[in-house]
N, C-alpha and C positions, 0 to 999 in steps of 0.2 A: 411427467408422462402426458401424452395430448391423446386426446382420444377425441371419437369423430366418431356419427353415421356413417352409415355407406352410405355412400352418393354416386346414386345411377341416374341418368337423361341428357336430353338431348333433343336439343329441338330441330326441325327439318333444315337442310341447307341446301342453297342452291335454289332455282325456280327452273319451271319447263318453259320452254318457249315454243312460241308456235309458229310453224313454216310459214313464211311470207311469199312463197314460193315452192311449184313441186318440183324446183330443178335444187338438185343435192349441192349445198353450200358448206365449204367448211366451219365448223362451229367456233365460236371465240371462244377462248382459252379463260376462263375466269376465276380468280383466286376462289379458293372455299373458306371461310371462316370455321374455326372450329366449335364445335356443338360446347355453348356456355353448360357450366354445371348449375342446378338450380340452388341458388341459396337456403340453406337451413336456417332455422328462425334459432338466435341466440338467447336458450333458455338457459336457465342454472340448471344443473342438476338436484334431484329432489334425492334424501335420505330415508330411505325405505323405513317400517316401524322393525321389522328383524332385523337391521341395522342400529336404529338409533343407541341400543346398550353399550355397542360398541365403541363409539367415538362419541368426544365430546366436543361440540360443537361450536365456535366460538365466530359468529361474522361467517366469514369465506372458508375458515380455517378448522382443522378436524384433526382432534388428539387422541391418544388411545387415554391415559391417563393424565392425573393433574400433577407429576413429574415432569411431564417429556417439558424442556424447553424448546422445542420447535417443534410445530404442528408436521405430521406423517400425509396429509394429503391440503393442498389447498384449491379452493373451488375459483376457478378464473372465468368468468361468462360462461359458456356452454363446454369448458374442459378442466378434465380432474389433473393435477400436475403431481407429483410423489419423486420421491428420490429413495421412498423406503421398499426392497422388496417383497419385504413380510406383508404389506401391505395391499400388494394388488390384487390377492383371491375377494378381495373384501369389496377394492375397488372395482374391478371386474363387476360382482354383484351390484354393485351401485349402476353401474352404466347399464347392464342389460335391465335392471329392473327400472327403465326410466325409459325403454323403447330401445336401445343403441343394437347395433349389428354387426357394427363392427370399429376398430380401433385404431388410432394411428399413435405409434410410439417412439420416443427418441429417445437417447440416452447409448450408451457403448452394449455391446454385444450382450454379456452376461444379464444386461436388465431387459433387454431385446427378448434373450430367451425366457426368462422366466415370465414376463407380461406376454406371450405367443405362451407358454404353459397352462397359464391362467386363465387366459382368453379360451383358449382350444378347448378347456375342461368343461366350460360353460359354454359352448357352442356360439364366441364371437369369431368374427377372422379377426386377424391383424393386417393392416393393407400394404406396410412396409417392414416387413419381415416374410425369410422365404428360407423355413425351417429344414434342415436336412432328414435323411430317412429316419433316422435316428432319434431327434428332436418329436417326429411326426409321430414315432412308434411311441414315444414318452408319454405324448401327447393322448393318443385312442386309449393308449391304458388312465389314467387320467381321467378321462372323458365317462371310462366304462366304471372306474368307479364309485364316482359322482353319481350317476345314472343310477348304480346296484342301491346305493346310501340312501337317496331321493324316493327310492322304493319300499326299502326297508321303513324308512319315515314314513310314508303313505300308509303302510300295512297296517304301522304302530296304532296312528292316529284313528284309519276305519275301522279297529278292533278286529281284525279279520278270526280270530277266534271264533268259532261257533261252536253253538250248544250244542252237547251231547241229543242226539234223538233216544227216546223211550228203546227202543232196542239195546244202543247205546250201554244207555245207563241200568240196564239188566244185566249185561254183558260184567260191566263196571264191578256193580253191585256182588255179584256170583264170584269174581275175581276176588275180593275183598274178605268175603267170607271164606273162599278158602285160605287164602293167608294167614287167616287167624284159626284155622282147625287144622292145618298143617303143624308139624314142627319147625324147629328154626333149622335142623340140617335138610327137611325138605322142603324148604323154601328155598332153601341154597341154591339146590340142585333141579329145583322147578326155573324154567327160561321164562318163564311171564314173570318169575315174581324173585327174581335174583336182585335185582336191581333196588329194589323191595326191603328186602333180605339184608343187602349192605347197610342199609343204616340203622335196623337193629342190630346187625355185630358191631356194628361203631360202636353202639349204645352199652352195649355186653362189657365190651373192653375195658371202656371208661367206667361204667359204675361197679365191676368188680376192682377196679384198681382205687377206685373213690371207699368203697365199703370193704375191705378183705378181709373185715372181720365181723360183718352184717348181712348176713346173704337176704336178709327177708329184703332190708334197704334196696340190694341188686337190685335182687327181683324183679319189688315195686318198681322201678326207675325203669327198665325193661320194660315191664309189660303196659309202661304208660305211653312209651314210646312207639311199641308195638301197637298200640289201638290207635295213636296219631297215625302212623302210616297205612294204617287200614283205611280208615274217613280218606286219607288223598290218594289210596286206588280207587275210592269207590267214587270218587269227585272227577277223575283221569287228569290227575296233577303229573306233570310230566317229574319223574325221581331218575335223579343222574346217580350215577353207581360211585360210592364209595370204596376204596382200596382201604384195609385194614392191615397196618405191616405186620411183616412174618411175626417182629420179635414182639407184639402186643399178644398175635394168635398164639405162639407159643407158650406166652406167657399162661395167657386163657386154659390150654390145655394141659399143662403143668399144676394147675388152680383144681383145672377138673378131679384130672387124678389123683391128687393127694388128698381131695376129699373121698374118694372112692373109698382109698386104702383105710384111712380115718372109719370108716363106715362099718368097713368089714376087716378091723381091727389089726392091719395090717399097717399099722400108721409105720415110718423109718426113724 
């Protein structure tokens, strides 16, 4: 694959000439030369540091690993050549982080399109490729997202997390303590703190089917789990909701009652 700046200029053509006379003469006809392009200076291209893990670098030549028998990109003066298409997102990345704008690519259709895929996501043109609707819609989707990704990294890295304010963590705090002066069926049915709620019936599930013949064990195992998720309301740890299947719940409730009857002597 060849790849290239864009290359825009053009230098003036033609000269004015000045009347030698005010009587109107027909003008000579004079070829026009066409506007030279200005030459580019024949750098190699440089391998970025969030590149360099990726390829291993040998002279001119760039391998993903110490397998391949034949290098996936080779450095020729100021162009990247490839025959592999796994390879151009990465390529791509190499040219624009080295200044390029745009790309000129050879090779039969199918590598055509995917170096115009590649290219388009990271916002190169391609100067000889001339994608249809199709290709182009592939394309903006692609482009959108890289953009969403690129974002999402940015967010990552500036911690955009912020601290709770003193209101905040009142708020927090108040939420925490009820949790733990409620019961576990009204937590259930409390919508602040359902979510809450799911991962001590996890807890339920599992440690009476771990103990079924230790209820203090249960218990304990519950109520230490129950004070952990108190500290991450009171912290506003984000808790995804747990689904606990029917035939555990079931299970649960069948446990309950036959201790009941056991209780009040009604054992079967």
């Amino acid at each position: 694959m060849k790849m290239a700046d864009e290359l825009e200029g053009s230098v003036p053509s033609g000269r004015s000439r000045s009347n030698e006379s005010n009587q109107a003469r027909p003008k000579p006809v004079t070829a026009k030369t066409a506007p030279e392009k200005p030459k580019r200076k024949s750098e190699p291209p440089t391998i970025t540091d969030d590149l360099t893990g990726k390829f291993l670098r040998v002279g001119n030549k760039l391998y993903r690993t110490s397998d391949d028998k034949t290098p996936i990109v080779r450095i020729a003066g100021d162009r990247l050549k490839t025959s592999n298409i796994d390879a151009l997102p990465d390529i791509i990345r190499i040219a624009k982080a080295n200044g390029w704008t745009s790309i000129k690519v050879g090779g039969g259709d199918r590598f055509k399109k995917a170096a115009y895929l590649a290219a388009a996501a990271q916002g190169l043109a391609v100067e000889n490729y001339s994608p249809t609707k199709v290709v182009q819609a592939e394309a903006d989707r692609l482009r959108t997202r890289l953009t969403e990704r690129e974002k999402r990294r940015e967010g990552k890295k500036a911690g955009t997390k912020s601290l709770p304010s003193e209101n905040e963590l009142s708020n927090l705090k108040a939420l925490s303590d009820r949790f733990l002066r409620q019961s576990h069926a009204e937590n259930a049915r409390d919508p602040d703190l359902r979510r809450a709620q799911s991962l001590v019936a996890q807890t339920i599930s599992i440690a009476r089917a771990k103990y079924p013949d230790d209820q203090a064990k249960a218990s304990k195992e519950v109520e230490a789990r129950r004070q952990e998720v108190a500290i991450r309301i009171a912290k506003g740890d984000r808790i995804a909701v747990i689904q606990v299947r029917n035939s555990q719940a079931q299970r649960v409730r069948e446990i309950t009652q036959e201790q009941v009857l056991q209780r009040d002597g009604r054992s079967r």
